[in-house]
C-alpha positions as CSV (number, residue, x, y, z in Angstrom):
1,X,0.0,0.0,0.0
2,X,1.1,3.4,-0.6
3,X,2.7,5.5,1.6
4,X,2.2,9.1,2.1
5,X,5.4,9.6,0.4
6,X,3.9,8.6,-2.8
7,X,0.7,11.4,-2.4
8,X,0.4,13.5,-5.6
9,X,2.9,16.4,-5.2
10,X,1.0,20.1,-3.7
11,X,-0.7,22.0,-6.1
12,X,1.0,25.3,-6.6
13,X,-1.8,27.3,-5.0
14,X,-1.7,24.7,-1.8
15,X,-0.2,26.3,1.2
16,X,3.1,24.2,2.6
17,X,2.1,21.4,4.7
18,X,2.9,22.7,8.4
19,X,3.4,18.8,9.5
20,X,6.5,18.5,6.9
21,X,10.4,19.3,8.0
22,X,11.3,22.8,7.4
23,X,13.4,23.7,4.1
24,X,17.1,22.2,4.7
25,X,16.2,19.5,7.4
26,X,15.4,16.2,6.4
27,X,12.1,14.6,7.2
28,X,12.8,12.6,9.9
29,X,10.3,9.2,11.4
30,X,11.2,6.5,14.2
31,X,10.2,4.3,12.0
32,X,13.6,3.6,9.6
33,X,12.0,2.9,6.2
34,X,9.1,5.3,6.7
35,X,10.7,8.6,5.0
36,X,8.2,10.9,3.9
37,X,8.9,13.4,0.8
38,X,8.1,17.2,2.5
39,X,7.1,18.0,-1.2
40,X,4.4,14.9,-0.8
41,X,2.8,15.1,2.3
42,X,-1.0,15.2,2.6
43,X,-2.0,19.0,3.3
44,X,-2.7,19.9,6.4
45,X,-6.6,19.5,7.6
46,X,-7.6,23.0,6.7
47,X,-5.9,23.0,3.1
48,X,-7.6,19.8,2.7
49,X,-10.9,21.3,3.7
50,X,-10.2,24.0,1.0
51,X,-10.0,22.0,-2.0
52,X,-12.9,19.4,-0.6
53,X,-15.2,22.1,1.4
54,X,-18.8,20.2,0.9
55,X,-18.3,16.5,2.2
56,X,-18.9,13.7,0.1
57,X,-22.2,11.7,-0.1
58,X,-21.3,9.0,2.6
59,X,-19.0,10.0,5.6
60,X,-17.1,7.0,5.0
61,X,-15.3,8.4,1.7
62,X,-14.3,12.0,2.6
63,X,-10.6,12.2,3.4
64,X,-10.9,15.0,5.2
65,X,-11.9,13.0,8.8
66,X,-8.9,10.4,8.4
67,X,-6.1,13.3,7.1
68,X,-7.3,15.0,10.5
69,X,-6.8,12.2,12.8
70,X,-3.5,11.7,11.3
71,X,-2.6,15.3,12.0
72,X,-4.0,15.2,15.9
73,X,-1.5,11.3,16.1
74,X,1.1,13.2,14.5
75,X,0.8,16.1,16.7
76,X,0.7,14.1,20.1
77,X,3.6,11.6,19.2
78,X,5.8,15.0,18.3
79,X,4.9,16.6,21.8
80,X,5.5,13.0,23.3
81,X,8.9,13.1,22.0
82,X,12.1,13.8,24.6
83,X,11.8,17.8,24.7
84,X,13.1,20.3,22.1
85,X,13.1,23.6,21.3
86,X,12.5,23.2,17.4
87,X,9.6,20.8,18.8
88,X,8.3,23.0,21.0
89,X,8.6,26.2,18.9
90,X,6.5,23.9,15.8
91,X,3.5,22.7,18.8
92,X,3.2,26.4,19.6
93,X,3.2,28.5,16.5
94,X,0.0,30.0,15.2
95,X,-0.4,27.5,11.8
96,X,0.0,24.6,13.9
97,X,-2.6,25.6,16.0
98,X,-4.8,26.7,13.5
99,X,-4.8,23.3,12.1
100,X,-4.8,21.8,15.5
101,X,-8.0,23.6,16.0
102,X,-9.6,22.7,12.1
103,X,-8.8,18.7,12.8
104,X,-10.0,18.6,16.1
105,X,-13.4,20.4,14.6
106,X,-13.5,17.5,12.1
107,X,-13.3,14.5,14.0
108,X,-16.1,16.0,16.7
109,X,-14.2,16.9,19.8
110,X,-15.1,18.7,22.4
111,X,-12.7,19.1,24.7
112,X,-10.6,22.6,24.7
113,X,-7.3,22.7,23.2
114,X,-4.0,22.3,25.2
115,X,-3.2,26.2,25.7
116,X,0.6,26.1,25.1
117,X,2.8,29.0,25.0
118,X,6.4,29.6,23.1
119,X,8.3,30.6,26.5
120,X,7.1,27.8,28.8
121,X,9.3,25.5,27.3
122,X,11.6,25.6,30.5
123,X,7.9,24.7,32.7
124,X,7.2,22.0,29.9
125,X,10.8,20.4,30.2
126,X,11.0,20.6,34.2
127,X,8.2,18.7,34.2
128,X,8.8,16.3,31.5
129,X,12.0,15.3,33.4
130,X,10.0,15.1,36.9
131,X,7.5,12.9,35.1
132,X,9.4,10.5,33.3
133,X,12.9,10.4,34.3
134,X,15.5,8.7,32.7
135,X,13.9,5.3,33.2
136,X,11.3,3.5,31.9
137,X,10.3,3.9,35.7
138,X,9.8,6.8,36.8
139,X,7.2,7.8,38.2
140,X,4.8,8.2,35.6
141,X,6.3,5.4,33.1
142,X,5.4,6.2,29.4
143,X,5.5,3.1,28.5
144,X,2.7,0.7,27.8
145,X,4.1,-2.6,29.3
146,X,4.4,-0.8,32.2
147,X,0.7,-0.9,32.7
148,X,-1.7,-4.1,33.5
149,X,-3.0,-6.7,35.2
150,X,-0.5,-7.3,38.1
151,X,-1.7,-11.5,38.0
152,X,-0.9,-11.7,34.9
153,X,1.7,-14.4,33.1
154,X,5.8,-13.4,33.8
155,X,5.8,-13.3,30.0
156,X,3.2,-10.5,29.5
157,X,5.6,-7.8,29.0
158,X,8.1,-9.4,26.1
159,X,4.6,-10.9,24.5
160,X,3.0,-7.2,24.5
161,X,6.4,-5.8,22.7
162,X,6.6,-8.7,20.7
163,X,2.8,-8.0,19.2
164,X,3.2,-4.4,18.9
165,X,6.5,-5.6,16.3
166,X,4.2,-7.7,14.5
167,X,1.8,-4.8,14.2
168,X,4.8,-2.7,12.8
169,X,6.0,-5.1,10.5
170,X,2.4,-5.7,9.1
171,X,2.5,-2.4,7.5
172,X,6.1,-2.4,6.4
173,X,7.5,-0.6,9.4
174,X,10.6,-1.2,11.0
175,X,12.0,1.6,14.0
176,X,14.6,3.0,13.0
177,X,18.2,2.4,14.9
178,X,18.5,5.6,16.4
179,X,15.0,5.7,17.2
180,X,16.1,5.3,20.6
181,X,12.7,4.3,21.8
182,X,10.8,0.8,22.4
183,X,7.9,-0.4,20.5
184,X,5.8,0.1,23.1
185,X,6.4,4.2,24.1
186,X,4.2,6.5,23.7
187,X,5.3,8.4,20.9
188,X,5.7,5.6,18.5
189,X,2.4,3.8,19.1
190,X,0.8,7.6,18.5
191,X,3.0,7.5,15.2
192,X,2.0,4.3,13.6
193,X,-1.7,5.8,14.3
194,X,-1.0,8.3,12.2
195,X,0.5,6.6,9.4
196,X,-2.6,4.1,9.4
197,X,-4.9,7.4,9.4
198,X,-2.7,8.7,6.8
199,X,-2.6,5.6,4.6
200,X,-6.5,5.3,4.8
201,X,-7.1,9.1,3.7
202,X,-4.4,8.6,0.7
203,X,-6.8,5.3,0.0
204,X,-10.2,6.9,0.0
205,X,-8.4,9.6,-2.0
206,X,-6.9,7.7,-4.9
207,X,-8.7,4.0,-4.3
208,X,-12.0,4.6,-3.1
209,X,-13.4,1.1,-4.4
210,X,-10.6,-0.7,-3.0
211,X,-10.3,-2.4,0.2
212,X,-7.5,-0.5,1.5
213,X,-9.6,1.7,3.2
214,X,-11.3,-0.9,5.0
215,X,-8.1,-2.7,6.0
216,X,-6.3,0.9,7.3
217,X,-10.0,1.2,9.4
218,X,-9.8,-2.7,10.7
219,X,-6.1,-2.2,11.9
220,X,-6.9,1.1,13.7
221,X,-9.6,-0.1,15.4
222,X,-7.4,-3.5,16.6
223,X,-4.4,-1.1,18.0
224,X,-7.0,1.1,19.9
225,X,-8.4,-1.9,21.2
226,X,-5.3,-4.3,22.4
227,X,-2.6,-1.4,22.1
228,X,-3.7,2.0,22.3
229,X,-7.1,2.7,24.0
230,X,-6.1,-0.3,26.9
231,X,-4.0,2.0,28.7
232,X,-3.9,5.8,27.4
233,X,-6.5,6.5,29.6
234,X,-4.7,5.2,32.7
235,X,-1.6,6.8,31.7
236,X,-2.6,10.3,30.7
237,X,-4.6,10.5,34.4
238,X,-1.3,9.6,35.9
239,X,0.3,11.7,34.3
240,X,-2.1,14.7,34.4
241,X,-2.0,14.2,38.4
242,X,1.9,14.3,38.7
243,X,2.4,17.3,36.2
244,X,-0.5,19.2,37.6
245,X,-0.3,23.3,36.4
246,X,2.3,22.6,33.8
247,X,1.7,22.5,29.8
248,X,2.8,19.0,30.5
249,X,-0.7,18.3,32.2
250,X,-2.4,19.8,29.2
251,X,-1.1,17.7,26.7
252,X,-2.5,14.9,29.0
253,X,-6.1,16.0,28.9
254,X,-6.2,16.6,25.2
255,X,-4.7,13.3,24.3
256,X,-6.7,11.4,26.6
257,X,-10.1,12.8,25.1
258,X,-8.7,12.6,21.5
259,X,-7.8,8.6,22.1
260,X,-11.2,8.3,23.9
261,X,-13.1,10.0,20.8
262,X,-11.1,7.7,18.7
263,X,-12.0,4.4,20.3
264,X,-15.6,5.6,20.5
265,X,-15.1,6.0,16.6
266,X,-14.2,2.7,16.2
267,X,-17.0,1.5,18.4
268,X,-14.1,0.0,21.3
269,X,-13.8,0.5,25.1
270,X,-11.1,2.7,26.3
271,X,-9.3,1.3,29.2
272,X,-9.7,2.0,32.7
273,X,-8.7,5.1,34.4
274,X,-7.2,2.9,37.5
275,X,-5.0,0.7,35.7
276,X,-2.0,0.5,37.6
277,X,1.3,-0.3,37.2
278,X,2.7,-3.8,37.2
279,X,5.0,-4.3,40.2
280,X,8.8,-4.5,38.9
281,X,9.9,-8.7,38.6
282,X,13.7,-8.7,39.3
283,X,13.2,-12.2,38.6
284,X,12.2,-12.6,35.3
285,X,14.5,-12.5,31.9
286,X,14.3,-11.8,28.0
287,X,15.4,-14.1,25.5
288,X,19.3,-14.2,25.5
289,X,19.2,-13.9,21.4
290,X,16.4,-10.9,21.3
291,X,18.8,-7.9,22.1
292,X,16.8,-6.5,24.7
293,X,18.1,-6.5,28.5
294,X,18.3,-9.7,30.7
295,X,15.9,-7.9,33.1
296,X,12.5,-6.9,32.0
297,X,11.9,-3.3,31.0
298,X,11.7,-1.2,34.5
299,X,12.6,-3.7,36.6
300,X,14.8,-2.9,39.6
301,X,18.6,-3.5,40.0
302,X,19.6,-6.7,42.0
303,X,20.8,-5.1,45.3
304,X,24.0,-5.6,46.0
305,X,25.7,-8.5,48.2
């Protein structure tokens, strides 16, 4: 299936797509193989709704919807990301807003907009480090295997990364090696979102009869369900609770409505609220051959003799 990279080329009355890398800096993905043209991009939301302003006879085959969801993942996995200036300078300026504002419009939400500013970056990155740490444990861990059932089997952590690869793989996707992320964090599971939201507005685009559409929708609704909407909820309540009056808590609001609208869209329960952490197995091992540490993700150092 097509990638967005291969999307028709801007017309030359289109505005520049605000979600693209600026002139001089190459587009840049976690996922390795996933390298998007800046000249190719879908347009943003509103410069879609300019060429398409009266929606299409059935819901189901207007772009417009799918392009904004794609936007709203892309936004959230960018402000996910370990803190930037550049990053934080592109969430706040007034065209990224704008079109903030236009998808969120589109897909039916209702909750206000995260009210960020250009000079609380320090606020935003004080609380990002008090948040998140350098571990995958701190003490709000942005990672999912970090969250469930605290019964559950001593392989439920390397089997969730494990099906989140396969999900990655599905669609062609491999992270890239300095990604420097697992599978399972945040940022990338909101960035495959978005390129299954993009692939399925380039498909109702340019293969409306097709199934591709259908298959993009199927795999989004899966992810929200097993992925996704299991534990976004439980994580962005955490998180809105430790980083209370900083942008950071913001960010947690918005996302957690957006991925609730979402699984509501694809007719899925969000996960609970109280999902809690899984206690930390110093016990328990990963596949000697795998490449990934001896101890599970988060779990605490053997203390010493």
């Amino acid at each position: 299936m097509p990638t967005p990279s291969e999307v028709r080329p801007p017309k030359p009355e289109e505005p520049r797509q605000i979600w693209a890398a600026p002139p001089g800096a190459p587009p840049r993905s976690v996922f390795g193989n996933y390298r998007p043209d800046p000249a190719a991009e879908p347009p943003a939301p509103d410069a879609l709704l300019s060429q398409n302003p009266a929606p299409r006879a059935a819901p189901d085959e207007n772009p417009a919807p799918a392009l904004a969801r794609a936007f709203l993942y892309r936004y959230l996995a960018r402000a996910c990301e370990d803190p930037a200036r550049e990053t934080w300078d592109w969430l706040c300026a007034p065209a990224t807003r704008q079109s903030l504002q236009t998808a969120w419009e589109l897909v039916g939400g209702g909750a206000p907009l995260p009210a960020l500013e250009p000079d609380a970056f320090d606020s935003f990155h004080t609380a990002h480090v008090a948040a998140f740490g350098h571990a995958a444990r701190g003490p709000c861990p942005i990672n999912e295997i970090e969250y469930g059932d605290v019964k559950a089997d001593p392989l439920f952590q390397p089997h969730r990364l494990a099906d989140l690869a396969a999900f990655y793989r599905a669609f062609g996707l491999e992270l890239a090696d300095d990604a420097g992320e697992r599978h399972d964090h945040l940022a990338v599971e909101l960035e495959f979102m978005c390129v299954l939201t993009a692939k399925e507005a380039w498909a109702l685009e340019h293969q409306p009869d097709s199934d591709l559409p259908a298959r993009c929708r199927d795999a989004q609704k899966k992810f929200l369900r097993e992925h996704l909407g299991r534990w976004t909820p439980a994580f962005t309540r955490r998180l809105e609770r430790q980083a209370a009056g900083t942008p950071l808590a913001e960010l947690a609001r918005f996302t957690r409505a957006f991925i609730e609208t979402e699984c509501a869209r694809c007719g899925v329960p969000s996960g609970s609220e109280d999902l809690l952490l899984r206690p930390a197995d110093t016990g328990a091992a990963l596949c000697e051959t795998c490449g990934l540490p001896q101890t599970l993700p988060g779990t605490d150092a053997p203390a010493p003799a």
